[in-house]
C-alpha positions as CSV (number, residue, x, y, z in Angstrom):
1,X,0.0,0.0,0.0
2,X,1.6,3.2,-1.0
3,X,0.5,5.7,1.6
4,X,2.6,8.8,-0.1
5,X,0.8,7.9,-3.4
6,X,-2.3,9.0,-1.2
7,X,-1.4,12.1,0.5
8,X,0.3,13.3,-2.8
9,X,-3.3,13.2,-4.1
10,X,-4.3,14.8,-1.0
11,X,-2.0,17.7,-1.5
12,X,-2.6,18.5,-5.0
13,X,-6.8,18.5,-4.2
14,X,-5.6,20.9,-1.2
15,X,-3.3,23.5,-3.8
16,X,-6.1,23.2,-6.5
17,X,-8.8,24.2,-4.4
18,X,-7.0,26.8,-2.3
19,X,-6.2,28.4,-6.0
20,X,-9.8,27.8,-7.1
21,X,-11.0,29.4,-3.3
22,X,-8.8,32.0,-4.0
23,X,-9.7,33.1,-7.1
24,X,-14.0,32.7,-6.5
25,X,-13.4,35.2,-3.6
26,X,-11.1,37.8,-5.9
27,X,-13.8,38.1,-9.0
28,X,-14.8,41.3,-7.8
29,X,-11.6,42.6,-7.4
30,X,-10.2,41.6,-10.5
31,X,-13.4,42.5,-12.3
32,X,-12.7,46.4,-10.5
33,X,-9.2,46.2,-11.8
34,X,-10.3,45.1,-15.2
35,X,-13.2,48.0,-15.5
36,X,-15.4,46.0,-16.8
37,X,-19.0,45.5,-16.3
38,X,-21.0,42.3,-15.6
39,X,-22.2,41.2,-19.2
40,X,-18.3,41.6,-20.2
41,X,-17.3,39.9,-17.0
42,X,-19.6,36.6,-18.1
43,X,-18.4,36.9,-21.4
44,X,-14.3,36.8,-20.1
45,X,-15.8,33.6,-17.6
46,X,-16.4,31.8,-21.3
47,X,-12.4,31.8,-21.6
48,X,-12.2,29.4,-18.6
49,X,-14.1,26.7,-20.4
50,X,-12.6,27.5,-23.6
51,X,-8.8,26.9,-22.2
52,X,-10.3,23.8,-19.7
53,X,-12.0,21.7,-22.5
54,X,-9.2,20.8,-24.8
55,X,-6.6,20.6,-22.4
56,X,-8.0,18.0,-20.4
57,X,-8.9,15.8,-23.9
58,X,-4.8,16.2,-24.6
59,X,-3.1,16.0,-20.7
60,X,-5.2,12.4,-20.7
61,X,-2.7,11.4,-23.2
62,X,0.3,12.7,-22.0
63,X,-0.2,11.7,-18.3
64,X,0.1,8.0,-20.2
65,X,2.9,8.6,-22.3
66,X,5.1,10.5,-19.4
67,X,3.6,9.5,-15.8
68,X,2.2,11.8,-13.3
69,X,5.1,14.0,-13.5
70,X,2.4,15.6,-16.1
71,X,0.3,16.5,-13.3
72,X,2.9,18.4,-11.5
73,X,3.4,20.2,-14.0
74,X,-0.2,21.1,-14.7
75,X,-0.6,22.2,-11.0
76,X,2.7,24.7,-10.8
77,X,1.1,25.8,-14.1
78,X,-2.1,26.6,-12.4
79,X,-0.2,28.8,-9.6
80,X,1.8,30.6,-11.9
81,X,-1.8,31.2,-14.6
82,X,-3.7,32.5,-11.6
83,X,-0.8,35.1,-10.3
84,X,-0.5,36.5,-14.3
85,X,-3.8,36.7,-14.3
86,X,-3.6,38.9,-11.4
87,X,-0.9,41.3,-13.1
88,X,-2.3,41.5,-16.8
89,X,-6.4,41.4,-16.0
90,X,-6.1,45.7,-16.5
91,X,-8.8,45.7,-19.0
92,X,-11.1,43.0,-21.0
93,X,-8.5,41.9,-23.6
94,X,-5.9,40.6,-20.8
95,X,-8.7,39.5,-18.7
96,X,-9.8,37.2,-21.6
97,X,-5.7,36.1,-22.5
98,X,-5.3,35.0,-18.5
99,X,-8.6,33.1,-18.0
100,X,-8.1,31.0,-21.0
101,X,-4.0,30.1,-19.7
102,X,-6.0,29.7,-16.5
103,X,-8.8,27.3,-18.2
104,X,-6.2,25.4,-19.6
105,X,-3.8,24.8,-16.9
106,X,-6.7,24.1,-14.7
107,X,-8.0,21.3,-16.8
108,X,-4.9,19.6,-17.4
109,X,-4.7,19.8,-13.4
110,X,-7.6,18.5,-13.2
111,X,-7.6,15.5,-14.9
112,X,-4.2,14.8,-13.4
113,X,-4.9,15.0,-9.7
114,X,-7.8,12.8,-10.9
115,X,-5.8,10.1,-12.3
116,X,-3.1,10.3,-9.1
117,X,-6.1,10.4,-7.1
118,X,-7.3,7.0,-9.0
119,X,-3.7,5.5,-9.5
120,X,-3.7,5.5,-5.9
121,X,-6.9,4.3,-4.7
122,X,-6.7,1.1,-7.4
123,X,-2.9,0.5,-5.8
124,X,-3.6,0.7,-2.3
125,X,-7.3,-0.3,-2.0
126,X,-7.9,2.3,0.1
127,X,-10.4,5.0,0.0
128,X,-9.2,8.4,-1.8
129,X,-11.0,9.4,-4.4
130,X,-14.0,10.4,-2.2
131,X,-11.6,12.2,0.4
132,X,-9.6,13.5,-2.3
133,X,-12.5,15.5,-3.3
134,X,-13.6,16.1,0.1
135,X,-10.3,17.4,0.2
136,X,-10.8,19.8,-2.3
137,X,-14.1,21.7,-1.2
138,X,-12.6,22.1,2.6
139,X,-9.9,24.2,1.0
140,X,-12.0,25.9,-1.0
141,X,-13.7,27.2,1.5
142,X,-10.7,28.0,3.7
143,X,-9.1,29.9,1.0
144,X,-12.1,31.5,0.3
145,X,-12.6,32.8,3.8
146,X,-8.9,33.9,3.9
147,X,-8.7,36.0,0.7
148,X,-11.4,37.9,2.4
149,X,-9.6,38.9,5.2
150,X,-6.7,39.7,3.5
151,X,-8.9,41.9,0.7
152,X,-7.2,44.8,1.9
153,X,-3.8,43.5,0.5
154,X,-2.7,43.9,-3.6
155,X,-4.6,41.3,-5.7
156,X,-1.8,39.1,-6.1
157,X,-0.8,38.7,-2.7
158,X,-3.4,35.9,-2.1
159,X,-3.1,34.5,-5.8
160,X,0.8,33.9,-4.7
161,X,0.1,32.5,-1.6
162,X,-1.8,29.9,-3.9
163,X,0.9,29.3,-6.2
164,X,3.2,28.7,-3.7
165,X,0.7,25.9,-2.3
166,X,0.5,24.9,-6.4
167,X,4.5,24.9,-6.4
168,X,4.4,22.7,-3.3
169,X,1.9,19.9,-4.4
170,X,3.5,20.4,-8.2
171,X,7.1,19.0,-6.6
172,X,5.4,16.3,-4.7
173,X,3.5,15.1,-7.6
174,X,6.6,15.4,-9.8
175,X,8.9,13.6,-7.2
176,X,6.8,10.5,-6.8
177,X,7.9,7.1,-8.1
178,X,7.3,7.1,-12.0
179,X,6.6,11.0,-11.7
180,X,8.8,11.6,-14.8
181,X,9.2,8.4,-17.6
182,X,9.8,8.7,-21.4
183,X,7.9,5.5,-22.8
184,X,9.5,4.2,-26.1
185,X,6.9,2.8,-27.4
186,X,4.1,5.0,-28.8
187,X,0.6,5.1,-26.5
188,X,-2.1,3.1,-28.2
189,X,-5.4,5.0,-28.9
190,X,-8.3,3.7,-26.5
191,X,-10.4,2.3,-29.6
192,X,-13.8,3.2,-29.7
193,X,-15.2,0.6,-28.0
194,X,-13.1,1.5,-24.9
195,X,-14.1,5.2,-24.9
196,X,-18.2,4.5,-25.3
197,X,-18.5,3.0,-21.7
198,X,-16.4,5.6,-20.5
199,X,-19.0,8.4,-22.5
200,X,-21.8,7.0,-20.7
201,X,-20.4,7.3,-17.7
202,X,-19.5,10.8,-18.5
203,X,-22.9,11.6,-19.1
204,X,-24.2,11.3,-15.6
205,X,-20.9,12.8,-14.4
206,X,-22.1,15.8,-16.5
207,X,-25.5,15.6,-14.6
208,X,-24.4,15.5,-11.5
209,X,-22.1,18.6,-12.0
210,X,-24.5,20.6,-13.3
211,X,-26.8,19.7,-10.5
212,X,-23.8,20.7,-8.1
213,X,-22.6,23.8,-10.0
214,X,-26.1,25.4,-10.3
215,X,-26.3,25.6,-6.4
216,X,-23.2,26.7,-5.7
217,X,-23.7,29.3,-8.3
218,X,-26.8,30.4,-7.5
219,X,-27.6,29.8,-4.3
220,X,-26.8,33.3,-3.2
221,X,-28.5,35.0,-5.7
222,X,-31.5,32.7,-5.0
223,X,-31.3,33.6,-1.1
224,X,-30.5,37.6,-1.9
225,X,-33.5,37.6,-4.1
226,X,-36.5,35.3,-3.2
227,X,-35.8,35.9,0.7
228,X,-34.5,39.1,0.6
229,X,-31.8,37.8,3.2
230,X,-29.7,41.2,2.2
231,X,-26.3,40.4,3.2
232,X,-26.5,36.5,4.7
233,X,-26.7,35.7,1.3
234,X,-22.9,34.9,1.1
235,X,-24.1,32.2,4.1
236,X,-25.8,30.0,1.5
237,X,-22.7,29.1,-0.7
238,X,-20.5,28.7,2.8
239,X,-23.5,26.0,3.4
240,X,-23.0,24.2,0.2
241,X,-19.6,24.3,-0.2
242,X,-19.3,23.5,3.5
243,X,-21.4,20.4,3.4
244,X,-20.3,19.2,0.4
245,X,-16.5,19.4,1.8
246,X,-18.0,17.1,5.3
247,X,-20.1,14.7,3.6
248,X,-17.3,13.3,1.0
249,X,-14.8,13.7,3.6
250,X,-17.3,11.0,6.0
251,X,-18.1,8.9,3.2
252,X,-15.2,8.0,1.1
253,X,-15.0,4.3,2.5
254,X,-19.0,3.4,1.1
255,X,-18.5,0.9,-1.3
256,X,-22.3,0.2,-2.6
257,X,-22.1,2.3,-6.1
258,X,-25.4,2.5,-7.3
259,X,-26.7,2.5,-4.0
260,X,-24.8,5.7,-3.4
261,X,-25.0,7.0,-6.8
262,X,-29.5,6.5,-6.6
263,X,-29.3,7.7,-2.6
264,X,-27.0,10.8,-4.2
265,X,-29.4,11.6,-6.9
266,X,-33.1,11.4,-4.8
267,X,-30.9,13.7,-2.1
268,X,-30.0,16.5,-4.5
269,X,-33.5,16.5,-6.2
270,X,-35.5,16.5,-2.5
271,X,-33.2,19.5,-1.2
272,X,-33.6,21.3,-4.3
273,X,-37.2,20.8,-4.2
274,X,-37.5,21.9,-0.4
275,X,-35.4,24.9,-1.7
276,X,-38.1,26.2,-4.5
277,X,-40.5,26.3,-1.8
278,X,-38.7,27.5,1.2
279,X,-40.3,30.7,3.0
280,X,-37.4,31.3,5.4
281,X,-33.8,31.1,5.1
282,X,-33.5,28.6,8.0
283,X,-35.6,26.0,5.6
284,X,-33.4,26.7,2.4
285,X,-30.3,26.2,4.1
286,X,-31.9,22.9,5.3
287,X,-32.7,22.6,1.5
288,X,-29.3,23.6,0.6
289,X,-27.7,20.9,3.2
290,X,-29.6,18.1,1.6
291,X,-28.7,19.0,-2.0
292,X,-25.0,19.1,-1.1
293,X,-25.2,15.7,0.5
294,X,-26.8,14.3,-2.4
295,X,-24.6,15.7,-5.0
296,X,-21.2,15.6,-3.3
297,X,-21.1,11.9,-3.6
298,X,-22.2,11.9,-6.9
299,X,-19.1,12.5,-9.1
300,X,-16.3,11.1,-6.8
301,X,-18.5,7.9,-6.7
302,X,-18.4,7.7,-10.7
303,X,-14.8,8.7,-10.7
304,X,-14.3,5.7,-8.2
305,X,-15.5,3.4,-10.7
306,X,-13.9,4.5,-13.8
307,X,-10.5,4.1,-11.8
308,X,-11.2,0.7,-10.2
309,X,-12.1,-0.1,-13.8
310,X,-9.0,1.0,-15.9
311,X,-5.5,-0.2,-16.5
312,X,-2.7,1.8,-15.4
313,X,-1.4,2.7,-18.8
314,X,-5.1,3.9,-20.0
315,X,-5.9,5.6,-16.6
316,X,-4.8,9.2,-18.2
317,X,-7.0,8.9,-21.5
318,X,-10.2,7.4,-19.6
319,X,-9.7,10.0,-16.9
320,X,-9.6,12.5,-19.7
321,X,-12.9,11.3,-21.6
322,X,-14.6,11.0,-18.5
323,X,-13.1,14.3,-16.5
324,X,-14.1,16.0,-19.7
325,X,-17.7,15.1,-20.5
326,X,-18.4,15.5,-16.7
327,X,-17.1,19.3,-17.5
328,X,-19.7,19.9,-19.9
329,X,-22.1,19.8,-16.9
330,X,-20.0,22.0,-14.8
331,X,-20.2,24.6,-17.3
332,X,-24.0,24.4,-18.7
333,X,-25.5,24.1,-14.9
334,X,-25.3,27.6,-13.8
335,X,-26.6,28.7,-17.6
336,X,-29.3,26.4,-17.6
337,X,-29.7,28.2,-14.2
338,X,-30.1,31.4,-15.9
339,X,-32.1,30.2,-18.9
340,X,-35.4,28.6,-16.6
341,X,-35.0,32.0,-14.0
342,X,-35.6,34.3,-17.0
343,X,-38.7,31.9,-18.5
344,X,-40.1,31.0,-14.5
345,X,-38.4,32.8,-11.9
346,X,-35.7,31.4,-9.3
347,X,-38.1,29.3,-7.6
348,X,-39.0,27.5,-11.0
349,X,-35.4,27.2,-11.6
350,X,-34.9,25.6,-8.7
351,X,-37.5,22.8,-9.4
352,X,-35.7,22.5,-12.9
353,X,-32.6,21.6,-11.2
354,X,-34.7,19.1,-9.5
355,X,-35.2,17.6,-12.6
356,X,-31.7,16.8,-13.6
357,X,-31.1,14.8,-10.4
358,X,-34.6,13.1,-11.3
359,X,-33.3,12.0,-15.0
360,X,-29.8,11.3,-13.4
361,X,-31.7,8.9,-10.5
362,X,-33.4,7.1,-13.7
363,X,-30.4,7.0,-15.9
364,X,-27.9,5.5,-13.6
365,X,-29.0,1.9,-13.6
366,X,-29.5,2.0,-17.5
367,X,-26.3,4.0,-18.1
368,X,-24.6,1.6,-16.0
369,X,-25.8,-1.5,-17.4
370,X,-24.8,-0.4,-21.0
371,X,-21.4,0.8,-20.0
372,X,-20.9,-2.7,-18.3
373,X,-20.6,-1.3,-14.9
374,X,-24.0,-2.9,-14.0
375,X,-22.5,-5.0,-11.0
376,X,-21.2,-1.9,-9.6
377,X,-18.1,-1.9,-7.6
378,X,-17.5,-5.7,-8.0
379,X,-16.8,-5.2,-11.6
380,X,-14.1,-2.3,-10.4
381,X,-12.5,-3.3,-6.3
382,X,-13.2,-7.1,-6.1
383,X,-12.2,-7.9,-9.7
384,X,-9.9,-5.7,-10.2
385,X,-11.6,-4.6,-13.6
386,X,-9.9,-3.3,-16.4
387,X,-9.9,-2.8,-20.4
388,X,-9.0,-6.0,-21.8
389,X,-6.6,-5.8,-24.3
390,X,-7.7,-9.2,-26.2
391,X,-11.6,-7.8,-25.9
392,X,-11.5,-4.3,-26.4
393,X,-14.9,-3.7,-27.1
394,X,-15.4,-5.0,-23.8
395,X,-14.4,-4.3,-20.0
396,X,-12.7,-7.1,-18.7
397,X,-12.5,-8.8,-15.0
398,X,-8.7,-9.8,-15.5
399,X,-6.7,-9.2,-13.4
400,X,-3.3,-7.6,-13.8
């Protein structure tokens, strides 16, 4: 059991979301420095998903060809994105230039940490995906709160104090055994048989991000405006993001898949029900508490299986596919947000986000069963699961 492979993952969840804290609590500020309003603001945001998407469908491959010496790499990156961004965001053209070096250094991080995260928990048999993530939220929070103490300070000051945490986890992820290797042999393309379980899977990833990125989003502006909560509005993301954080960090070891994944789903469409209907702020942060228990699980739990299901020397690439269709939720939750509060009002919205965990609860099984996960974490911990190389079109139970 390799215990450092663990707490490297740890550490480069910790530096990613400490940058990602950091920089959700500096928007304001840099959008000041930029002088720009908020329809140019949302149109710079676009850069982060422009830079994100095709980096992660490349880093997938490199991770494979060159170890996890790639995701070092991808995390100092990050650091050093986030503290340009800091210098150059004077106006909307360096703004845009910085968010899409930060989009892209952030999804090649991404899918690293992901694949250490996975590389560890299929060599160890322990639990660290879930934690991992867990990880993650709690210093997003953390860094959150901290950048807005220290608001009085230049904008880069806490955008440094990231990158030095990114530098930090960047050299432990580089230093790690295999963190570096030139492979002679060229890395064999996954085949499409190998990448259309890995789709599927990606699809309810995608779900259950959107689910997860529309409250966290929104769930001030829904609190500021529906319950006229005036300045405890900032309480409702603290709630989410809090929860989320406590929930994955307490559950990591739950091995019953669908279980969790069904149990995940109903949570986050109950909470966000109780929230379209809540008349105080006391019940919507009940509301809010619920949805974050439900989707917190939700995409470390599909992460889980993807890793306990892939071969070492594919884990980039399938980490990559999946990291990347999951995105596409990420980044079409808060608009779909927008799109049903403009046609019904918050309160509607809020029942439409019900709605994705309701079509994610009835896709799961079916989803699963076609991508030939149907027998859940079996197929992945007990048997050791993984793409078979004389049945590609299949996932195999062999054990390597």
């Amino acid at each position: 059991m390799d215990v450092g492979a663990s707490w490297r993952a740890f550490v480069g969840f910790a530096a990613f979301g400490a940058f990602w804290g950091v920089w959700g609590a500096s928007v304001p500020r840099v959008q000041e420095q930029a002088g720009i309003g908020d329809g140019a603001l949302g149109f710079a945001l676009l850069f982060v998903g422009a830079g994100a998407l095709p980096a992660m469908l490349l880093t997938g491959r490199a991770l494979d060809r060159w170890g996890p010496g790639v995701a070092g790499a991808a995390v100092v990156a990050l650091g050093g994105a986030g503290v340009v961004v800091a210098f150059t965001a004077v106006n909307l053209a360096g703004l845009c230039a910085g968010l899409a070096v930060v989009g892209a250094t952030s999804g090649a991080a991404d899918v690293g940490i992901n694949a250490a995260a996975g590389r560890a928990e299929r060599a160890g048999g322990r639990a660290v995906i879930t934690r991992a993530h867990g990880v993650f939220s709690g210093s997003v929070v953390l860094a959150s709160l901290a950048s807005g103490m220290a608001s009085s300070l230049p904008l880069v000051v806490p955008f440094m104090v990231a990158g030095g945490a990114c530098l930090a986890a960047g050299v432990s992820l580089w230093a790690s055994p295999g963190g570096f290797v030139v492979q002679r042999e060229a890395v064999a393309p996954l085949g499409r048989h190998r990448v259309v379980p890995l789709l599927l899977i990606g699809v309810l990833g995608a779900l259950a991000f959107a689910s997860e990125n529309a409250h966290q989003s929104w769930s001030a502006v829904f609190v500021a405006d529906e319950l006229h909560s005036g300045g405890l509005s900032a309480v409702a993301p603290a709630v989410f993001a809090g929860t989320v954080a406590i929930t994955r960090l307490s559950v990591g070891g739950v091995r019953a898949v669908r279980g969790v994944l069904l149990a995940g789903a109903a949570g986050a469409a109950g909470g966000a029900v109780v929230i379209a209907v809540a008349p105080t702020l006391v019940v919507a942060g009940m509301g809010l508490a619920v949805a974050a228990t439900g989707t917190a699980v939700l995409f470390p739990t599909l992460l889980r299986l993807v890793a306990q299901n892939v071969r070492d020397d594919h884990r980039g690439r399938a980490t990559s596919v999946f990291a990347t269709v999951s995105y596409l939720g990420f980044l079409a939750g808060p608009v779909y947000v927008g799109l049903w509060a403009d046609a019904v009002g918050l309160r509607g919205a809020m029942v439409a986000v019900a709605a994705i965990a309701a079509v994610l609860f009835v896709l799961t099984p079916v989803l699963l069963r076609l991508g030939g996960f149907a027998g859940g974490e079996q197929s992945g911990q007990a048997r050791a699961g993984v793409f078979s190389s004389a049945s590609p079109g299949r996932w195999s139970g062999t054990k390597r």
